[in-house]
Structure formats: C-alpha cells, structure tokens
KEFI-490651 format. One record per residue (C-alpha): residue in one letter; x, y, z. Coordinates in steps of 0.05 Angstrom, whole numbers, plus 5000, padded with zeros to 4 digits. Example, Ala and Ser with C-alpha at 12.3 -4.5 7.8 and 13.67 -1.06 7.14 Angstrom:
<sites>
A524649105156;S527349795143;
</sites>
This chain:
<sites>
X497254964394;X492255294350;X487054794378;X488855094450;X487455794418;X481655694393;X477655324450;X482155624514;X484756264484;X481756894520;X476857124467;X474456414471;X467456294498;X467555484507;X466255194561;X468354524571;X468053874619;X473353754662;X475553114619;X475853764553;X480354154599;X484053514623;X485653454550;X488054074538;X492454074607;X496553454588;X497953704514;X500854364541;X505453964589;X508553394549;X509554004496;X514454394552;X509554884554;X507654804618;X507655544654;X501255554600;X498454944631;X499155184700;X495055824675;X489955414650;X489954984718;X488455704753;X482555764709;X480555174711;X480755224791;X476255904784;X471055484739;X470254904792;X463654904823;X461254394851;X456054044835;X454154544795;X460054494741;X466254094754;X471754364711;X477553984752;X478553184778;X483752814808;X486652674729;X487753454725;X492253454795;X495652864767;X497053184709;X499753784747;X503153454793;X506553014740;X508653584705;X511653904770;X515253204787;X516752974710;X523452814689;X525253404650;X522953954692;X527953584746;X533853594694;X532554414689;X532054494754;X529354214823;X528854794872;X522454944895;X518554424853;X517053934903;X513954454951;X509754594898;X507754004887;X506753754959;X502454564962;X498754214908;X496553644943;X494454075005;X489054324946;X486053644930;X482753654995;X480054394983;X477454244914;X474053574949;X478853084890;X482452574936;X488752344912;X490051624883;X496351174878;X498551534817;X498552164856;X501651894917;X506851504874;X508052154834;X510052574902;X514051944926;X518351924874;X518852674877;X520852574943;X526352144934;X529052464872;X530753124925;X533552564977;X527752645018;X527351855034;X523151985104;X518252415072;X517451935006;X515751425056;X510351795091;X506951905022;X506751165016;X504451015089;X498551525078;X497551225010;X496450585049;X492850805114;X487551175063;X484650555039;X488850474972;X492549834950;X500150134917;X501349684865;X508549154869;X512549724827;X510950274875;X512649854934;X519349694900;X521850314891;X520650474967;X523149874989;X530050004947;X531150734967;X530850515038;X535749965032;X540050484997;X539751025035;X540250515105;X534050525126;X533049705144;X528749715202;X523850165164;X524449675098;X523549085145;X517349435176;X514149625098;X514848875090;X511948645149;X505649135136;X505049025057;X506348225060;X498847945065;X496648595028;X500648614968;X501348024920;X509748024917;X512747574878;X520047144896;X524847794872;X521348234930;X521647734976;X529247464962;X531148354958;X529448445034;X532247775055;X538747895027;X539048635049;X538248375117;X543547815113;X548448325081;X548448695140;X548948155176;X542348125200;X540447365192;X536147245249;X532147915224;X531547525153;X529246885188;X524347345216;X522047545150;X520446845127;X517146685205;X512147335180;X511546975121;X508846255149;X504046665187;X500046865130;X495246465098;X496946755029;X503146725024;X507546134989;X514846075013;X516845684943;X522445294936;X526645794906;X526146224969;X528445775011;X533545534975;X536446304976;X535146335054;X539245575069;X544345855014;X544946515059;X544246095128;X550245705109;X554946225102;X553946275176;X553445555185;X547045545200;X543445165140;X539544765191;X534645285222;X530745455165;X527244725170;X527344775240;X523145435240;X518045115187;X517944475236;X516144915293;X510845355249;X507844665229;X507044395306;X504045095327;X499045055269;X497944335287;X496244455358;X492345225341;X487444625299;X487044165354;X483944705398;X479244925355;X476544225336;X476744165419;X473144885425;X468044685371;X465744015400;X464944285470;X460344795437;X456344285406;X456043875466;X453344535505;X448044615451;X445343845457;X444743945524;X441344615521;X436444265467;X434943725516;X433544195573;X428244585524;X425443945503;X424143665578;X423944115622;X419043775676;X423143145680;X428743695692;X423643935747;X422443245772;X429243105787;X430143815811;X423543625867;X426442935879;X433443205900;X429443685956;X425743185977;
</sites>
C-alpha cells in the first residue's frame, strides 16, 4: 500500500478530489484493510466542504457501506455491523450525498442477511417512494425473502406497486403466481394476472397463462382464466365506447358554441320573436 503511504500517509501534503480519495477507499477495503479505510473515511469527512472542496460523494458511502455489508466482513462476524451501516446512511443526509439504488440495495441485503426481512423491505419502499427505479434483480431478492420468510400479502402488495413500474419478465411473474397458488391462494393469483390486464404495459404471454390454467386445474378450475380476460375485454370495450360517446358530445357542444359566436343576432331575433 505504498501508494496509500505516500499520497494519504500523515506526513503527506496531497490533497485530492473526492474521486482520488474514492480510489484510495475501495483499494483499502477489497485488501481487508478496512479499519484503515474507515480512518481515511473520517478524514475524508473532516475535508468535506462544500462547495468549497468536496472530498466525499455518494461512491465513497457506497464504498463504506459495502465494506460494512460485504460478504467477508459477515463471515467474521455480524454484530453491530448493520447499525453501522444503517448510522451511516443517517450521514448521507448530513453530508448533503443522497443515497442511490446501490446504496439502498446494499442496506437491503444487509438487512436480510441479519433476518431483518421488515426492515429490508422498508429500504426498498423508500428506495421507491424517493424517486428511484430498483432494477429486476433488486426486486427479486425482496420478493424471494418475503415468500420465504411468509410474508405473501406484503410480496403480493410489492407486485402490485412495482408491476407498471418495473419491466419484469415471465420468471417474476410465474414466482408470485405460484407462491400464491402454493398456499392455496388461487383467487389471490387470479388477482395478480386481473392487476396485470389493467396495465397498458404489460403482456400476459402465452407461457403465463399456460402456468396459471396449469395451476387452475389442479383445483378444477381451468375455465376462469379465459373468463377473467373475456370480462377484462367487455369492460375495455365499453370504457372505449364512452369515451368515443364523451368525445362526440364535446364536439357537438363546440359546433354549436361556434354557431352561436358566428350569429349571434339571428340568435337575438329568435330570442325577440319568442317575447313577442
């Protein structure tokens, strides 16, 4: 780490940009040395000015954070670690660096690794509700430690909020069916595909339904798959009708309107002729 020396060490004199430090911060902690890197987070911490001189971003609290939640510092030992790295977080605000969906998927995970399924969830809602799109692997993950851990209703809810949001492909969609059928939930998984029709982006393909009239006919129900699209397709049918209806009366309105502008004594004249 001579290189660390030389440009961190505390004779040095350099100062550097926050993507320098950045540099420095992520060599120290995929080389284990990371009680050095959390020293040199401190400093860097002391350094940030804003706008004056930024020594820190959001990479350097991903960085940290990562190194908090990696893999091996969890295998040595996981006491403590997450509260440091949630106590981290609480800084991003401070320091003005808002967190992204690495960060957020970095304390989720964390989260979940300690069993903490509820509070792994909140981190992705506020991921969500702060105006950033997790990505189909994040969502995943969630979406499996709830089913594991029980949690249904609140998988069936992340679906129903991330479904015209998220661009999920047949293996998400066919995950949270069949969790729901498995517990015998079918009407719940007809529900799923009913949330589905509703949205304009979304595609049930033929290999989804095929899985839900596969699981229907278990319970002898193969039949109410096509009569939920049939129904979809007459409500859609009828929704169109009223607007073509809506949009005609409004253009009749208007012509008459127009004429009214255009004539307006003859309007008068018949207006007279009625009093008399």
């Amino acid at each position: 780490m001579e290189c660390y020396e030389e440009s961190l060490g505390k004779e040095s004199k350099v100062k550097m940009s926050a993507a320098g430090y950045n540099y420095e911060l992520e060599a120290l902690s995929e080389n284990r040395k990371f009680d050095e890197a959390l020293k040199l987070f401190e400093d860097m911490k002391k350094k940030h000015k804003p706008p004056r001189f930024l020594a820190l971003n959001l990479g350097s609290f991903n960085v940290v954070v990562n190194g908090y939640c990696g893999e091996w510092k969890f295998e040595e030992t996981m006491e403590g670690l997450l509260d440091e790295a949630e106590k981290l977080y609480g800084e991003m605000d401070e320091k003005k660096v808002k967190p992204d969906e690495y960060t957020y998927g970095l304390l989720m995970d964390a989260c979940f690794k300690e069993g903490k399924i509820d509070e792994g969830a909140a981190y992705y809602k506020t991921m969500f509700e702060s105006s950033l799109r997790p990505n189909l692997a994040v969502y995943n993950r969630l979406q499996d430690e709830l089913v594991k851990s029980g949690k249904l209703d609140d998988a069936k809810s992340v679906f129903e909020m991330m479904v015209g949001k998220l661009k999920m492909d047949d293996k998400a969609y066919r995950f949270i069916m069949r969790a729901l059928s498995e517990a015998g939930r079918v009407d719940d998984m007809l529900k799923i595909v009913d949330v589905m029709l509703d949205e304009e982006t979304v595609r049930v393909s033929e290999e989804v339904q095929e899985f839900v009239k596969e699981e229907l006919r278990k319970e002898g129900r193969e039949g109410d798959l096509q009569k939920l699209m049939d129904e979809k397709e007459r409500l859609k049918a009828e929704a169109k009708a009223r607007e073509l209806e809506a949009a005609e009366a409004k253009k009749r309105s208007i012509t008459i309107n127009i004429a009214s502008m255009l004539h307006p004594k003859r309007e008068e004249e018949k207006s007279e002729d009625a009093l008399g």
